[in-house]
N, C-alpha and C positions, 0 to 999 in steps of 0.2 A: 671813117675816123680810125679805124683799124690799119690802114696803109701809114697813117702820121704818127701813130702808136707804135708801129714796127720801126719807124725811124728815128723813134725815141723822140717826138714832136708834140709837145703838149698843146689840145686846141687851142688855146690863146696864143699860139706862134701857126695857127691858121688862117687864112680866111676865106670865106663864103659870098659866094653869088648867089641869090636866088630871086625869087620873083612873085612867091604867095605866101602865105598864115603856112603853108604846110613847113617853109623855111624858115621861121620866126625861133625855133626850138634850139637848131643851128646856129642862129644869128647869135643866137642870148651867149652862147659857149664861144664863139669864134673872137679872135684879137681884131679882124676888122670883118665888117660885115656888107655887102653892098646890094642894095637893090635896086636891079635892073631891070627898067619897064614892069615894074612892079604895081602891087595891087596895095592901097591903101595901109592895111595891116605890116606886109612887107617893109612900106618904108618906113613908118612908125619905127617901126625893130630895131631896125639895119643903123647901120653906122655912117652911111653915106646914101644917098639915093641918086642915080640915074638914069637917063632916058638916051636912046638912040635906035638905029640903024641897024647899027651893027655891036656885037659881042666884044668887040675891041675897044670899044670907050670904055670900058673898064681897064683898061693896058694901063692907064697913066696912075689911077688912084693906085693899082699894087702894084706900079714902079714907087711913086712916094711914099707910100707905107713900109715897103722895104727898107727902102734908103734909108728912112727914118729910124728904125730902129736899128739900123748899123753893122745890115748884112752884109 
């Protein structure tokens, strides 16, 4: 969070991937939050939950979360 702090990036104009309880902390502060192949807890959190493959099914949810807010 210190790299989006230096950019003058408040966590709410962040968002987070992650995939356990250890990311729930992050989840709670982030503007969008997504859990991928996640555990239970995780998705609870998260702002979105997904399953796949690969790292890149998340590509389309932080293209629309962008969009959306009007970057």
């Amino acid at each position: 969070m210190s790299y989006a702090a230096s950019l003058g990036m408040s966590r709410h104009q962040c968002a987070d991937v992650g995939d356990s309880r250890s990311d729930v902390p992050l989840f709670a502060e982030a503007g969008l939050s997504i859990a991928f192949n996640a555990d239970r807890q995780a998705r609870e959190a998260a702002s979105v939950s997904v399953d796949g493959n690969d790292l890149q099914t998340v590509i389309p949810l932080l293209k629309a979360w962008f969009e959306t807010r009007g970057n």
